[in-house]
Steps between C-alpha positions, in 0.01 A plus 500: 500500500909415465521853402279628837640300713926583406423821554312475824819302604751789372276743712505295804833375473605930467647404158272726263814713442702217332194460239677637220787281547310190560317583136840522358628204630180267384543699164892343459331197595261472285716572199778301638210154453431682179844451371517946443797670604443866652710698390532924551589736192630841633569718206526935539216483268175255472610273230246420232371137420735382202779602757371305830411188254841535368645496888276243582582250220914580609335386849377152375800453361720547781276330764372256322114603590254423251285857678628815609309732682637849480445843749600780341682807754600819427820578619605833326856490677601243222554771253416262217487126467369248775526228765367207507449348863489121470419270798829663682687574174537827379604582069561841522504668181475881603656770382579543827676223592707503208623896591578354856695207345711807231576670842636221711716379203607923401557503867744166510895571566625423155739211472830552427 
């Protein structure tokens, strides 16, 4: 009946569009009373299990979250490696980034 009667209220209120972003927002809720921290994994390549438990465990560590709910993207522009998007925080550990971070220093007026 709860159920029935939100979406009733989305329909009337000419909200039905937002759906999808309502759902994600009672989602972060939820794990947010859960004590889980959402975090996104883009990699150029889906990463296999031992990998994402590997990234998730680094997660615990730094947040201090006893869960950690990973989403896995593909994001082939990365080359190799991956980013980890963390409640605002990005760890970027593409290949990449780090060829963007050799230009800007090759690029650099050397010191004299």
């Amino acid at each position: 009946e709860y159920t029935s009667n939100f979406l009733t209220l989305l329909l009337e209120m000419g909200r039905f569009d937002q759906f999808d972003s309502i759902a994600e927002v009672f989602d972060e809720e939820i794990m947010a009373l859960q004590g889980t921290k959402s975090v996104v994994v883009r990699s150029a390549v889906e990463l296999d299990e031992p990998a994402l438990q590997k990234i998730a465990s680094r997660v615990k560590e730094i947040s201090g979250s006893k869960k950690v709910a990973i989403k896995q993207q593909i994001d082939e522009s990365l080359l190799a490696g991956f980013v980890i998007d963390l409640e605002g925080s990005v760890i970027d550990m593409s290949l990449k980034n780090e060829l963007s971070e050799l230009k800007a220093e090759m690029l650099k007026p050397a010191a004299l």
